[in-house]
C-alpha positions in Angstrom: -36.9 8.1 -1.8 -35.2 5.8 0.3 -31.1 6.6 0.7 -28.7 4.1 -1.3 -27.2 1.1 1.2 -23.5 -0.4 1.1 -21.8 -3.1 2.9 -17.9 -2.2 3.5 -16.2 -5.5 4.2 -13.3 -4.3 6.4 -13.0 -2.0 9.0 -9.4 -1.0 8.6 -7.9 2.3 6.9 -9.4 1.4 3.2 -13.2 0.6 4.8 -13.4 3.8 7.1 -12.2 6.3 4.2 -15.0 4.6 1.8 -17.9 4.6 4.4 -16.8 7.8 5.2 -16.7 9.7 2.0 -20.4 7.8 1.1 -21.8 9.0 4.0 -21.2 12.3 2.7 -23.0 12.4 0.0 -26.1 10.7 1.3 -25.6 7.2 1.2 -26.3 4.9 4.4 -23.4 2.7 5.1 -22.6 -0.3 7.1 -19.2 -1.6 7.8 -18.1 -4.9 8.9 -15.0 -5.8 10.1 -13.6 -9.9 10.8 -11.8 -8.9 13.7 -13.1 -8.9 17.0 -12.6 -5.4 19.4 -10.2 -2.2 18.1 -7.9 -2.0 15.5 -6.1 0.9 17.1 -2.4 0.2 17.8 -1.6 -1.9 14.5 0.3 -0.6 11.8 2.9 2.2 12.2 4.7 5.0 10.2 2.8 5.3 6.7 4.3 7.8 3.6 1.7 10.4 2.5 0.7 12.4 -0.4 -2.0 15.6 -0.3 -4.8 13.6 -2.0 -4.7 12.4 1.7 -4.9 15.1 3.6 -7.9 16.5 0.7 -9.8 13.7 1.3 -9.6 13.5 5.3 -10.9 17.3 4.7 -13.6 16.4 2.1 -14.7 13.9 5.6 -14.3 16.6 7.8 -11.4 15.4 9.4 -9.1 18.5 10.7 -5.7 18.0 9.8 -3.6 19.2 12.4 0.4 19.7 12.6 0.4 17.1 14.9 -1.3 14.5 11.8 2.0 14.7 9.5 5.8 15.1 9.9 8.3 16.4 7.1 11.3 14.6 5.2 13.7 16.6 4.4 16.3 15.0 2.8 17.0 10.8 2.3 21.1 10.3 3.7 22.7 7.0 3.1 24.8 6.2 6.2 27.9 3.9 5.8 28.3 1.1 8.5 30.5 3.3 10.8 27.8 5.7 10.5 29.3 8.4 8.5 27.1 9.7 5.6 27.9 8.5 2.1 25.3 10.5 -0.1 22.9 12.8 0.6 19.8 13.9 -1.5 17.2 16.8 -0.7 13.3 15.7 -0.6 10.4 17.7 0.6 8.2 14.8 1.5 5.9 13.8 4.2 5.1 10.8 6.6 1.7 10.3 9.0 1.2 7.2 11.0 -1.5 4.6 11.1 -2.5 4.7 14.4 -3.2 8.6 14.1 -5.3 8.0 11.1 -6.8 5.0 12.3 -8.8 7.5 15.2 -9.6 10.1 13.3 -11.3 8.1 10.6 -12.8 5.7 13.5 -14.2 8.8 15.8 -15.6 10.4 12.4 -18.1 7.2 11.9 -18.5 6.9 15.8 -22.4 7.2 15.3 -22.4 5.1 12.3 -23.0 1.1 12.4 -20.1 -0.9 12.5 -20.1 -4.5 13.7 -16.9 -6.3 14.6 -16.6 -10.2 14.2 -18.3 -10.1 11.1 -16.5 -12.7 9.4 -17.8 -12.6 5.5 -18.2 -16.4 3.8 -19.7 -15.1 0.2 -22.2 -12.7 -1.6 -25.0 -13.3 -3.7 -26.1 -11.0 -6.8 -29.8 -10.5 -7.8 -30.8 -8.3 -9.9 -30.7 -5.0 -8.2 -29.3 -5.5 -5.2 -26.2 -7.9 -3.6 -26.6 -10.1 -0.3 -24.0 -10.5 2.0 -23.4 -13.7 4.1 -21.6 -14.1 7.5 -20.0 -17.0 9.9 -23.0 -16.4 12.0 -25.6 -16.6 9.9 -26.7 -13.0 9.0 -27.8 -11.9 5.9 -27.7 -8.0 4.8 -28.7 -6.8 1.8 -27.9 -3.3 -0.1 -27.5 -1.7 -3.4 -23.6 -2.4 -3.1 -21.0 -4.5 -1.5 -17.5 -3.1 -1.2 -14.3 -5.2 -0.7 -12.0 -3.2 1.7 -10.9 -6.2 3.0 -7.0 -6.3 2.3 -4.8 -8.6 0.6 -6.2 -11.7 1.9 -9.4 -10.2 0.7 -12.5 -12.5 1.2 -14.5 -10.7 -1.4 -11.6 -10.5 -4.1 -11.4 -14.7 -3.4 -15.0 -14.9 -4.3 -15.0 -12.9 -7.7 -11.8 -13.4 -8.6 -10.5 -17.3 -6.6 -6.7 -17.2 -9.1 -5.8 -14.1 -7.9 -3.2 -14.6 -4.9 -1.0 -12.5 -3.1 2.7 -13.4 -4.1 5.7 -13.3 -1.6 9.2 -11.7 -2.7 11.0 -13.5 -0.9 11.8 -11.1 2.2 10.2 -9.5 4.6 10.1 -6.2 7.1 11.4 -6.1 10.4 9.6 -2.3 11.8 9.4 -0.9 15.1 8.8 2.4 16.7 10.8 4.8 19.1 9.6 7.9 20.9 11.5 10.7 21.2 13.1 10.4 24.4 14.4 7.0 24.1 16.3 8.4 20.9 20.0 9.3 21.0 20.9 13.2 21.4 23.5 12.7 19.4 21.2 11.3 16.2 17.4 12.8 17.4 17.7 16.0 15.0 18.9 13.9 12.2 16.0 10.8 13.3 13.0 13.4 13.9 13.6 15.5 9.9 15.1 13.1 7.6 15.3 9.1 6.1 18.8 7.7 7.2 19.3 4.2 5.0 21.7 1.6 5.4 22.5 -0.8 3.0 23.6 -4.5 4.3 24.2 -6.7 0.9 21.1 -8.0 0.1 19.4 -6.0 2.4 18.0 -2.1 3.0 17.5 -0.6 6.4 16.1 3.0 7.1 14.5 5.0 9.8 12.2 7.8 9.1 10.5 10.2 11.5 6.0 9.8 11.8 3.7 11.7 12.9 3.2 12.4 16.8 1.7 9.8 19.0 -1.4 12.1 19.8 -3.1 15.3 19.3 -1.0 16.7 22.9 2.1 15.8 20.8 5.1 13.3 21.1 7.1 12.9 17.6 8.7 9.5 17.0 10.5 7.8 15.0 10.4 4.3 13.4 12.4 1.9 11.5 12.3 -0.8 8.8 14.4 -3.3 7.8 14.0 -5.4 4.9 15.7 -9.0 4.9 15.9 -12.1 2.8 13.7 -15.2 4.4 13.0 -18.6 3.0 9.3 -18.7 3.0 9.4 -22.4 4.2 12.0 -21.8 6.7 13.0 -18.7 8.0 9.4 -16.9 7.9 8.0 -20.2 9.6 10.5 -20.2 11.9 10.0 -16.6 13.0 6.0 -16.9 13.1 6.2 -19.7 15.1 5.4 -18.6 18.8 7.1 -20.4 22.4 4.7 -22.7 21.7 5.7 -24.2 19.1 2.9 -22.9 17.0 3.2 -21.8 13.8 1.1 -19.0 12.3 1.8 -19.1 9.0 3.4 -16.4 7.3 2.4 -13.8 10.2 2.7 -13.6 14.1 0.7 -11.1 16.1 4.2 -9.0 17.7 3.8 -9.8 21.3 3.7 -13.7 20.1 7.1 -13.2 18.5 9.8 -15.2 20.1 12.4 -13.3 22.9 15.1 -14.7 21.3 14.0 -14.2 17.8 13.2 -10.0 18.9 17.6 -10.8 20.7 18.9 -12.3 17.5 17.3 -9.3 15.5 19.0 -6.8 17.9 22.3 -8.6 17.8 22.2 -9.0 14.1 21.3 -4.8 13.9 24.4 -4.2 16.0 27.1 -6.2 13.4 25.2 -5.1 10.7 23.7 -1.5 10.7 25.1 2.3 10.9 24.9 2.5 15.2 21.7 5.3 14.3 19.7 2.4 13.1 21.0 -0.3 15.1 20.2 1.6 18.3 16.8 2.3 16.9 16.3 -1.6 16.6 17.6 -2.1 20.2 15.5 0.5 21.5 11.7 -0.6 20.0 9.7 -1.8 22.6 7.7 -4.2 20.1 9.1 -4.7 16.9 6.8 -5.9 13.8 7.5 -8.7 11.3 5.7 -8.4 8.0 6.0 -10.7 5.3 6.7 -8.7 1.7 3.8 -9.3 -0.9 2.6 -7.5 -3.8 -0.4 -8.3 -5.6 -2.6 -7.3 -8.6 -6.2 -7.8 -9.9 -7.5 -8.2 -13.4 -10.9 -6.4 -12.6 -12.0 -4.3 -10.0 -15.7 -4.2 -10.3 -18.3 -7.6 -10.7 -21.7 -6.6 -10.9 -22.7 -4.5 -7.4 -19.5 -5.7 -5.9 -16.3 -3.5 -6.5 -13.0 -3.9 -4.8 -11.0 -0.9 -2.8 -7.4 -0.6 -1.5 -5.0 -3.1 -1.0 -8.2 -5.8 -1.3 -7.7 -4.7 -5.2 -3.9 -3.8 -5.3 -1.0 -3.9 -2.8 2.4 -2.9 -3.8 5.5 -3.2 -2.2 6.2 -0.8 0.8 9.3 1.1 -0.9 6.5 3.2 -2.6 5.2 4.3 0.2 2.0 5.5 -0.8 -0.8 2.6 0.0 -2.8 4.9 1.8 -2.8 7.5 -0.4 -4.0 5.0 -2.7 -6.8 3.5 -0.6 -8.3 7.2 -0.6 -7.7 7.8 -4.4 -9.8 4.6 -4.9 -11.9 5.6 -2.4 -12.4 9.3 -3.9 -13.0 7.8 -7.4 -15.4 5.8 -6.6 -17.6 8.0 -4.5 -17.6 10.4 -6.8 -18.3 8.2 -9.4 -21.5 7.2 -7.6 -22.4 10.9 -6.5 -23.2 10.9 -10.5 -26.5 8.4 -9.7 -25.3 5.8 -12.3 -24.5 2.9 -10.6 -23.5 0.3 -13.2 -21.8 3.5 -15.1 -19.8 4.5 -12.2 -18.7 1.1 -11.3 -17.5 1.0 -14.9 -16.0 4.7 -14.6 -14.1 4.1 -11.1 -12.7 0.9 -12.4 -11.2 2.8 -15.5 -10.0 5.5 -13.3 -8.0 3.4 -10.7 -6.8 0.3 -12.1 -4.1 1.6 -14.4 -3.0 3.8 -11.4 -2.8 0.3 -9.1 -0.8 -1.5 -11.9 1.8 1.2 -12.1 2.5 1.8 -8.5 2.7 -2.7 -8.1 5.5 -2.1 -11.1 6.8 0.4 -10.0 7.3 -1.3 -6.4 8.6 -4.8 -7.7 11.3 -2.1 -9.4 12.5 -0.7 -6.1 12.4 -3.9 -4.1 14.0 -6.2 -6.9 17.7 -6.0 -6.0 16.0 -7.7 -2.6 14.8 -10.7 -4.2 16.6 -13.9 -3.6 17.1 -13.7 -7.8 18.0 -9.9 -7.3 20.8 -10.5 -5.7 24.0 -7.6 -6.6 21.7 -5.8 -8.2 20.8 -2.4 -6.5 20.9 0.5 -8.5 23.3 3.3 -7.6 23.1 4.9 -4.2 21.9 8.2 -5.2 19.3 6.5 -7.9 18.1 4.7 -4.9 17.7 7.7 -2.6 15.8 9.7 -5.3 13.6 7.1 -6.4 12.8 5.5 -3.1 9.5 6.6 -1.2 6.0 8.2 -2.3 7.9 11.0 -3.6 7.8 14.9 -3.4 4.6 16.8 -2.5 3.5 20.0 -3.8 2.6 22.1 -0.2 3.0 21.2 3.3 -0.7 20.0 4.5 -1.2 22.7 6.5 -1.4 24.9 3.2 -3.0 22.7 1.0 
Protein backbone atom coordinates (compact mmCIF):
# COMPACT_ATOMS: atom_id res chain seq x y z
CA UNK A 1 0.00 0.00 0.00
CA UNK A 2 1.37 3.11 -1.30
CA UNK A 3 2.22 5.93 1.69
CA UNK A 4 -0.31 8.99 1.96
CA UNK A 5 1.12 12.35 -0.04
CA UNK A 6 0.72 16.10 1.21
CA UNK A 7 1.58 19.33 -0.27
CA UNK A 8 2.69 21.97 2.60
CA UNK A 9 2.37 25.33 1.02
CA UNK A 10 4.99 27.30 2.99
CA UNK A 11 8.23 26.59 4.13
CA UNK A 12 8.49 28.76 7.18
CA UNK A 13 8.09 27.65 10.96
CA UNK A 14 4.22 26.40 10.52
CA UNK A 15 5.16 24.19 7.14
CA UNK A 16 8.37 22.51 8.65
CA UNK A 17 6.63 21.48 12.05
CA UNK A 18 3.62 19.89 9.88
CA UNK A 19 5.88 18.02 7.20
CA UNK A 20 7.76 17.13 10.05
CA UNK A 21 5.42 15.54 12.38
CA UNK A 22 3.70 13.60 9.06
CA UNK A 23 6.75 12.27 8.20
CA UNK A 24 6.64 10.58 11.40
CA UNK A 25 4.04 8.69 11.14
CA UNK A 26 4.47 7.50 7.60
CA UNK A 27 3.25 9.91 5.35
CA UNK A 28 5.43 11.24 2.28
CA UNK A 29 5.56 15.03 2.24
CA UNK A 30 6.47 17.75 -0.09
CA UNK A 31 6.92 21.28 0.90
CA UNK A 32 6.91 24.28 -1.15
CA UNK A 33 7.90 27.50 -0.24
CA UNK A 34 7.22 31.11 -2.56
CA UNK A 35 10.41 32.43 -1.58
CA UNK A 36 13.47 31.95 -3.40
CA UNK A 37 16.91 30.65 -1.26
CA UNK A 38 16.93 30.35 2.86
CA UNK A 39 14.67 31.63 5.24
CA UNK A 40 17.30 31.57 7.95
CA UNK A 41 17.96 35.01 9.55
CA UNK A 42 14.18 36.37 9.54
CA UNK A 43 12.18 36.66 12.46
CA UNK A 44 13.65 37.03 15.96
CA UNK A 45 12.84 36.45 19.69
CA UNK A 46 9.58 34.26 19.83
CA UNK A 47 7.59 33.47 23.49
CA UNK A 48 7.32 29.62 24.12
CA UNK A 49 5.10 27.21 25.83
CA UNK A 50 6.14 23.21 26.52
CA UNK A 51 3.73 21.95 23.81
CA UNK A 52 6.79 23.36 21.88
CA UNK A 53 9.48 21.87 23.12
CA UNK A 54 6.97 18.24 23.19
CA UNK A 55 6.59 18.47 19.83
CA UNK A 56 10.23 19.33 18.58
CA UNK A 57 10.83 15.98 20.72
CA UNK A 58 7.99 14.02 19.15
CA UNK A 59 10.29 15.19 15.68
CA UNK A 60 13.36 14.23 17.16
CA UNK A 61 14.59 17.46 17.63
CA UNK A 62 17.02 17.62 20.86
CA UNK A 63 16.23 20.48 22.87
CA UNK A 64 19.23 21.81 24.26
CA UNK A 65 19.78 24.74 27.02
CA UNK A 66 21.11 26.63 24.45
CA UNK A 67 17.17 26.40 22.47
CA UNK A 68 15.35 28.49 25.31
CA UNK A 69 16.07 31.28 27.82
CA UNK A 70 14.01 32.02 31.13
CA UNK A 71 11.86 35.15 32.30
CA UNK A 72 11.87 35.65 35.46
CA UNK A 73 10.03 38.41 36.31
CA UNK A 74 8.15 41.41 33.96
CA UNK A 75 9.62 45.16 35.67
CA UNK A 76 8.02 48.29 34.45
CA UNK A 77 10.78 50.95 34.15
CA UNK A 78 9.85 54.63 34.53
CA UNK A 79 11.41 57.00 31.95
CA UNK A 80 14.44 57.88 34.22
CA UNK A 81 14.85 54.19 34.37
CA UNK A 82 13.95 53.43 37.87
CA UNK A 83 11.53 50.48 38.29
CA UNK A 84 7.95 51.31 39.05
CA UNK A 85 6.37 47.69 39.49
CA UNK A 86 7.66 44.57 39.50
CA UNK A 87 5.87 41.09 39.04
CA UNK A 88 7.39 37.49 39.32
CA UNK A 89 6.89 35.06 36.02
CA UNK A 90 8.50 31.83 35.35
CA UNK A 91 8.21 31.93 31.62
CA UNK A 92 10.32 31.20 28.69
CA UNK A 93 11.40 32.79 25.26
CA UNK A 94 13.33 30.80 22.11
CA UNK A 95 14.13 32.57 18.91
CA UNK A 96 13.15 31.99 15.38
CA UNK A 97 16.25 31.70 13.80
CA UNK A 98 17.20 28.76 16.24
CA UNK A 99 14.10 27.01 15.47
CA UNK A 100 14.07 27.79 12.00
CA UNK A 101 17.55 25.23 11.67
CA UNK A 102 16.55 22.69 13.66
CA UNK A 103 13.24 22.08 11.99
CA UNK A 104 15.12 22.88 8.50
CA UNK A 105 18.25 20.32 9.11
CA UNK A 106 15.50 17.73 10.47
CA UNK A 107 13.77 17.55 6.68
CA UNK A 108 17.29 18.07 5.09
CA UNK A 109 16.63 14.69 3.04
CA UNK A 110 13.16 15.51 2.42
CA UNK A 111 11.89 17.46 -0.84
CA UNK A 112 11.50 20.90 -0.58
CA UNK A 113 11.34 23.28 -3.49
CA UNK A 114 11.80 27.02 -3.13
CA UNK A 115 10.14 29.50 -5.69
CA UNK A 116 7.21 27.63 -5.69
CA UNK A 117 4.81 30.31 -5.93
CA UNK A 118 1.05 28.56 -5.55
CA UNK A 119 -1.83 30.24 -8.06
CA UNK A 120 -4.89 27.74 -6.87
CA UNK A 121 -5.91 24.01 -6.13
CA UNK A 122 -8.21 21.90 -7.68
CA UNK A 123 -10.45 19.14 -5.75
CA UNK A 124 -11.42 15.75 -7.41
CA UNK A 125 -12.74 13.25 -5.74
CA UNK A 126 -10.03 11.68 -3.82
CA UNK A 127 -7.24 13.53 -4.24
CA UNK A 128 -6.38 17.74 -4.51
CA UNK A 129 -4.09 19.21 -7.40
CA UNK A 130 -1.91 21.94 -6.76
CA UNK A 131 -0.97 24.67 -9.34
CA UNK A 132 2.21 26.82 -9.61
CA UNK A 133 3.64 30.17 -11.42
CA UNK A 134 5.63 27.87 -13.45
CA UNK A 135 3.37 25.59 -14.59
CA UNK A 136 3.71 22.41 -12.34
CA UNK A 137 1.04 20.42 -11.30
CA UNK A 138 1.35 17.94 -8.07
CA UNK A 139 -1.11 15.95 -6.86
CA UNK A 140 -1.64 14.24 -3.30
CA UNK A 141 -4.19 13.04 -0.93
CA UNK A 142 -3.95 16.56 0.93
CA UNK A 143 -2.95 20.12 0.55
CA UNK A 144 -1.95 22.03 3.61
CA UNK A 145 -1.96 25.92 3.93
CA UNK A 146 1.06 26.94 6.01
CA UNK A 147 1.31 29.79 4.13
CA UNK A 148 0.86 32.76 6.64
CA UNK A 149 -1.39 35.59 6.86
CA UNK A 150 -1.22 36.55 3.34
CA UNK A 151 -2.13 32.96 2.81
CA UNK A 152 -2.56 31.98 -0.92
CA UNK A 153 -4.59 28.94 -0.01
CA UNK A 154 -6.83 30.64 2.67
CA UNK A 155 -7.60 33.42 -0.39
CA UNK A 156 -8.74 30.59 -2.54
CA UNK A 157 -11.21 28.83 0.00
CA UNK A 158 -12.01 31.50 1.84
CA UNK A 159 -11.42 35.12 -0.79
CA UNK A 160 -13.48 37.69 2.34
CA UNK A 161 -11.26 36.74 4.85
CA UNK A 162 -8.41 39.51 5.16
CA UNK A 163 -5.93 40.33 7.54
CA UNK A 164 -6.96 43.64 9.42
CA UNK A 165 -4.32 46.33 10.56
CA UNK A 166 -4.59 47.90 14.24
CA UNK A 167 -3.37 50.71 13.54
CA UNK A 168 0.34 50.34 14.83
CA UNK A 169 3.05 48.55 14.23
CA UNK A 170 6.50 46.93 15.84
CA UNK A 171 9.70 48.44 15.68
CA UNK A 172 12.19 44.98 16.92
CA UNK A 173 15.76 44.52 16.81
CA UNK A 174 18.30 42.29 18.37
CA UNK A 175 21.51 42.84 20.66
CA UNK A 176 24.19 40.35 21.59
CA UNK A 177 25.58 40.18 24.73
CA UNK A 178 28.56 42.18 24.50
CA UNK A 179 27.17 45.13 22.95
CA UNK A 180 24.82 45.31 26.12
CA UNK A 181 25.42 47.68 28.96
CA UNK A 182 27.13 46.12 32.22
CA UNK A 183 25.30 48.14 34.12
CA UNK A 184 21.69 46.65 32.64
CA UNK A 185 23.03 42.98 31.07
CA UNK A 186 21.85 40.88 34.26
CA UNK A 187 18.65 42.59 34.34
CA UNK A 188 18.45 42.43 29.98
CA UNK A 189 19.68 38.59 29.89
CA UNK A 190 16.66 37.10 32.95
CA UNK A 191 13.78 39.39 32.87
CA UNK A 192 11.07 41.70 30.42
CA UNK A 193 11.78 45.44 31.22
CA UNK A 194 8.68 47.60 29.73
CA UNK A 195 8.30 51.12 29.17
CA UNK A 196 5.23 52.77 28.68
CA UNK A 197 5.32 56.06 26.29
CA UNK A 198 1.42 57.26 26.02
CA UNK A 199 -0.01 55.45 23.44
CA UNK A 200 2.69 53.32 23.09
CA UNK A 201 4.58 50.01 24.98
CA UNK A 202 8.21 49.23 24.66
CA UNK A 203 10.00 46.13 26.20
CA UNK A 204 13.11 44.14 25.84
CA UNK A 205 13.29 40.49 26.70
CA UNK A 206 16.21 38.09 26.68
CA UNK A 207 16.07 34.91 23.56
CA UNK A 208 17.61 32.17 23.17
CA UNK A 209 21.48 31.94 22.15
CA UNK A 210 22.56 32.68 18.69
CA UNK A 211 23.91 29.04 18.18
CA UNK A 212 24.44 25.64 19.62
CA UNK A 213 28.36 27.12 20.87
CA UNK A 214 26.30 29.69 22.78
CA UNK A 215 25.94 33.62 22.68
CA UNK A 216 22.67 34.85 24.68
CA UNK A 217 21.04 38.02 23.34
CA UNK A 218 18.66 40.13 23.84
CA UNK A 219 15.95 41.94 21.73
CA UNK A 220 13.52 44.64 21.82
CA UNK A 221 10.01 45.72 20.61
CA UNK A 222 8.47 48.65 20.37
CA UNK A 223 4.93 49.09 19.48
CA UNK A 224 3.87 52.62 17.85
CA UNK A 225 0.85 54.30 16.43
CA UNK A 226 1.16 54.71 12.35
CA UNK A 227 -1.38 55.91 9.89
CA UNK A 228 -1.63 53.11 7.50
CA UNK A 229 -1.75 55.56 4.46
CA UNK A 230 0.97 57.68 5.74
CA UNK A 231 3.29 56.84 8.27
CA UNK A 232 3.62 52.89 7.40
CA UNK A 233 3.96 54.03 3.56
CA UNK A 234 6.33 56.42 4.44
CA UNK A 235 8.54 54.01 6.47
CA UNK A 236 8.24 51.04 3.69
CA UNK A 237 9.22 53.20 1.16
CA UNK A 238 12.97 52.60 0.39
CA UNK A 239 15.89 55.49 -0.96
CA UNK A 240 14.28 54.92 -3.92
CA UNK A 241 11.39 56.12 -3.60
CA UNK A 242 9.76 52.83 -3.76
CA UNK A 243 7.15 51.92 -1.74
CA UNK A 244 6.52 48.40 -0.59
CA UNK A 245 3.46 48.42 0.76
CA UNK A 246 2.80 47.80 4.22
CA UNK A 247 6.34 45.88 4.67
CA UNK A 248 10.13 46.62 3.79
CA UNK A 249 12.70 43.92 3.77
CA UNK A 250 15.11 45.69 6.97
CA UNK A 251 18.22 46.42 5.06
CA UNK A 252 15.81 48.45 2.47
CA UNK A 253 14.69 50.64 5.42
CA UNK A 254 15.65 54.22 5.19
CA UNK A 255 19.09 55.56 7.28
CA UNK A 256 17.32 58.22 8.38
CA UNK A 257 14.08 56.44 9.20
CA UNK A 258 16.46 53.55 11.43
CA UNK A 259 18.14 57.79 12.98
CA UNK A 260 14.76 59.14 13.64
CA UNK A 261 13.79 55.81 15.52
CA UNK A 262 16.98 56.03 17.63
CA UNK A 263 16.54 59.67 18.35
CA UNK A 264 12.90 59.27 19.14
CA UNK A 265 14.05 56.00 21.69
CA UNK A 266 16.46 58.41 23.35
CA UNK A 267 13.52 61.27 24.35
CA UNK A 268 11.24 58.75 24.82
CA UNK A 269 12.32 55.42 26.53
CA UNK A 270 13.87 54.24 30.06
CA UNK A 271 17.99 54.68 28.85
CA UNK A 272 17.85 50.33 29.12
CA UNK A 273 15.68 50.29 26.24
CA UNK A 274 16.70 53.22 24.44
CA UNK A 275 20.29 51.96 24.33
CA UNK A 276 19.05 48.66 23.19
CA UNK A 277 17.33 50.58 20.13
CA UNK A 278 20.64 52.50 19.42
CA UNK A 279 22.65 49.50 19.64
CA UNK A 280 20.56 46.97 16.99
CA UNK A 281 22.53 46.50 14.10
CA UNK A 282 19.19 45.94 11.86
CA UNK A 283 16.20 46.82 13.32
CA UNK A 284 12.69 45.18 12.00
CA UNK A 285 9.42 47.03 11.20
CA UNK A 286 6.36 44.99 11.24
CA UNK A 287 3.00 46.05 10.61
CA UNK A 288 0.41 44.88 13.55
CA UNK A 289 -2.45 42.53 12.05
CA UNK A 290 -4.63 40.01 13.56
CA UNK A 291 -6.83 37.86 11.62
CA UNK A 292 -9.37 35.09 11.94
CA UNK A 293 -11.06 32.33 9.76
CA UNK A 294 -14.49 30.93 9.74
CA UNK A 295 -13.36 27.35 8.72
CA UNK A 296 -10.26 25.60 8.76
CA UNK A 297 -10.76 22.69 6.62
CA UNK A 298 -12.48 22.62 2.71
CA UNK A 299 -12.53 19.29 1.35
CA UNK A 300 -8.56 17.77 1.21
CA UNK A 301 -7.38 21.24 1.91
CA UNK A 302 -6.98 22.39 5.68
CA UNK A 303 -5.30 25.46 6.85
CA UNK A 304 -2.32 25.58 9.72
CA UNK A 305 -0.79 28.42 11.77
CA UNK A 306 -1.04 31.89 11.22
CA UNK A 307 -2.37 30.96 7.42
CA UNK A 308 -5.65 30.02 9.64
CA UNK A 309 -5.26 32.50 12.71
CA UNK A 310 -2.66 35.20 13.66
CA UNK A 311 -3.15 37.13 16.80
CA UNK A 312 -1.50 39.98 17.97
CA UNK A 313 2.21 39.60 19.30
CA UNK A 314 1.42 40.63 23.01
CA UNK A 315 0.33 36.86 23.38
CA UNK A 316 3.26 35.63 22.56
CA UNK A 317 2.49 32.31 21.75
CA UNK A 318 2.17 31.94 17.68
CA UNK A 319 4.50 29.31 17.54
CA UNK A 320 3.31 27.42 20.11
CA UNK A 321 0.17 27.58 18.25
CA UNK A 322 1.53 26.61 14.85
CA UNK A 323 2.62 23.17 16.57
CA UNK A 324 -0.70 22.72 18.60
CA UNK A 325 -2.32 22.90 15.10
CA UNK A 326 0.18 21.02 13.76
CA UNK A 327 -0.02 18.18 16.56
CA UNK A 328 -3.81 18.06 16.19
CA UNK A 329 -3.94 17.46 13.03
CA UNK A 330 -1.30 14.77 12.62
CA UNK A 331 -2.68 13.01 15.02
CA UNK A 332 -5.87 13.35 13.80
CA UNK A 333 -4.77 11.73 10.58
CA UNK A 334 -2.53 8.94 12.38
CA UNK A 335 -6.37 7.68 13.02
CA UNK A 336 -6.64 6.75 9.03
CA UNK A 337 -9.88 8.84 8.63
CA UNK A 338 -9.18 11.43 6.43
CA UNK A 339 -12.44 13.40 5.98
CA UNK A 340 -13.08 12.48 9.95
CA UNK A 341 -9.86 13.91 11.08
CA UNK A 342 -10.09 16.96 8.93
CA UNK A 343 -13.46 17.39 10.72
CA UNK A 344 -11.86 16.35 14.28
CA UNK A 345 -8.67 18.78 13.95
CA UNK A 346 -10.89 21.64 12.86
CA UNK A 347 -13.05 21.08 16.10
CA UNK A 348 -9.95 20.82 18.08
CA UNK A 349 -8.13 24.08 17.06
CA UNK A 350 -10.41 26.60 15.98
CA UNK A 351 -11.95 27.68 19.25
CA UNK A 352 -8.28 27.69 20.61
CA UNK A 353 -7.30 30.26 17.55
CA UNK A 354 -10.45 32.48 18.29
CA UNK A 355 -9.54 32.82 21.88
CA UNK A 356 -5.93 33.61 21.66
CA UNK A 357 -7.05 36.56 18.45
CA UNK A 358 -9.51 37.92 21.45
CA UNK A 359 -7.53 37.61 23.79
CA UNK A 360 -4.68 39.66 21.75
CA UNK A 361 -6.99 42.56 20.41
CA UNK A 362 -7.54 42.69 24.53
CA UNK A 363 -3.87 43.38 25.34
CA UNK A 364 -3.05 45.53 22.30
CA UNK A 365 -6.41 47.66 22.47
CA UNK A 366 -5.23 50.64 24.66
CA UNK A 367 -2.77 50.85 21.29
CA UNK A 368 -5.32 51.52 18.87
CA UNK A 369 -5.79 54.92 17.48
CA UNK A 370 -9.57 54.53 19.20
CA UNK A 371 -7.77 53.06 22.37
CA UNK A 372 -6.28 55.81 23.23
CA UNK A 373 -5.99 56.48 27.52
CA UNK A 374 -6.96 53.29 27.86
CA UNK A 375 -4.30 50.87 29.34
CA UNK A 376 -5.21 48.87 32.03
CA UNK A 377 -3.29 49.25 35.34
CA UNK A 378 0.47 48.67 35.33
CA UNK A 379 0.56 45.57 37.32
CA UNK A 380 -2.76 44.11 35.25
CA UNK A 381 -0.55 44.73 32.27
CA UNK A 382 2.52 43.05 33.56
CA UNK A 383 0.57 39.92 34.66
CA UNK A 384 -1.43 39.58 31.72
CA UNK A 385 1.02 40.35 29.13
CA UNK A 386 2.96 37.47 27.27
CA UNK A 387 2.30 33.60 26.60
CA UNK A 388 2.14 33.13 30.22
CA UNK A 389 3.66 30.82 32.92
CA UNK A 390 4.91 27.27 32.05
CA UNK A 391 4.71 24.37 34.11
CA UNK A 392 8.69 22.94 34.00
CA UNK A 393 11.76 24.38 32.51
CA UNK A 394 12.23 22.39 29.03
CA UNK A 395 15.03 20.73 30.06
CA UNK A 396 12.62 18.64 32.53
CA UNK A 397 9.74 18.32 30.61
Amino acid sequence: MSRPRALVIGGSLSGLLTANLLRAIGWHVDIFERARGSLAGRGAGLGAQSDLFMVLRQIGIHVDRTMWTEVRSHVCLARSGEPVCQVPVREVTTAWDRLYGALREKFSNGPYQGGMALIRCEQKERSVVALFENGARIEADLLIGADGIRSAVRRQCLPEIEPRYAGYVAWRGIVEENRISPRWRASALQDMAFCLPDGELAFSIPIADRDVVGGRRCMFVWFRPADFDSTLRGWCTDATGYCHGDSIPPPLIRKEVIAELKLTARTLLAPQLAELVASAEQPILSAIFDLETTRMTFGRVVLVGDAAFVARPHVGTSVTKAAQDAWALTDELAKGDMSGALAAYERRRQQAGRELVARGRRLGKHLEPAGAGTRPPIETLLREYGPGGIGAWPSTV
